[in-house]
N, C-alpha and C positions, 0 to 999 in steps of 0.2 A: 222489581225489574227497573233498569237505570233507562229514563228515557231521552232523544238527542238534548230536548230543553233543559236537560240539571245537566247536562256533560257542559252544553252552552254557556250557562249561567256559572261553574266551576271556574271555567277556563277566563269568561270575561269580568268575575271577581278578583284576580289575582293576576290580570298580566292585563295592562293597558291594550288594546284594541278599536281599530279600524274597524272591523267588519270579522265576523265570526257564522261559520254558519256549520251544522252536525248533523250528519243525517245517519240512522241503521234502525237497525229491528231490534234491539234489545239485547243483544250481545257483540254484534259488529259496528262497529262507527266510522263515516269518514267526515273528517273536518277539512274546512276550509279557513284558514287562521291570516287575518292580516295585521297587522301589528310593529309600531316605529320601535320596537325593542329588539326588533331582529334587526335593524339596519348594522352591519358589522359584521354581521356572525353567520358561521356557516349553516348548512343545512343542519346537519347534527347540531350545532347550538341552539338552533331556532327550537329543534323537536325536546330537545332536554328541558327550555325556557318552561315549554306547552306541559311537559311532562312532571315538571318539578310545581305546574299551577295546581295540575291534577293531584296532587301530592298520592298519599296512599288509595285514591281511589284508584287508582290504576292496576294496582296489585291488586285489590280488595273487590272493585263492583264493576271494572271497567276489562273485559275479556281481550277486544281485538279493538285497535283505535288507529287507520291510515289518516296522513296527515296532510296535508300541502299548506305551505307558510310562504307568505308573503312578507316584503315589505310594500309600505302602500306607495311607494315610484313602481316597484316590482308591479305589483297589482295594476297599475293607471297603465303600464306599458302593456303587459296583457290585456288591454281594455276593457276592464272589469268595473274599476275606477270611477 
């Protein structure tokens, strides 16, 4: 069973990150993705970035994954920052 810390560790192997955080039970996940790779791009781009880090685990070990992406001005303005 995939738990949030390998989906964490996936995601901030392969896509530079601010601040990453995953939470679920073993079949659901929701993240929290900040990351200056999103500056430009839209929503859908940002979630394709996150999706294309996951490569085939997403297909493979990864069932249900919601997403919210930041970039870190995005984030500081939310006051998260």
């Amino acid at each position: 069973m995939i738990d949030p810390e390998q989906i964490k560790g996936w995601i901030a192997e392969s896509l530079a990150c601010d601040h990453v955080q995953v939470d679920g039970d073993g079949h659901h996940f929701e993240a929290v993705i900040v990351s200056p790779a999103f500056r430009g791009k839209s929503r859908v781009q940002q979630h394709q970035l996150v999706y294309a880090a996951l490569g085939e685990r997403m297909r493979a070990d990864i069932h249900a994954l919601s997403m919210k992406t930041f970039t870190p001005e995005d984030w500081q303005q939310a006051g998260r920052g």
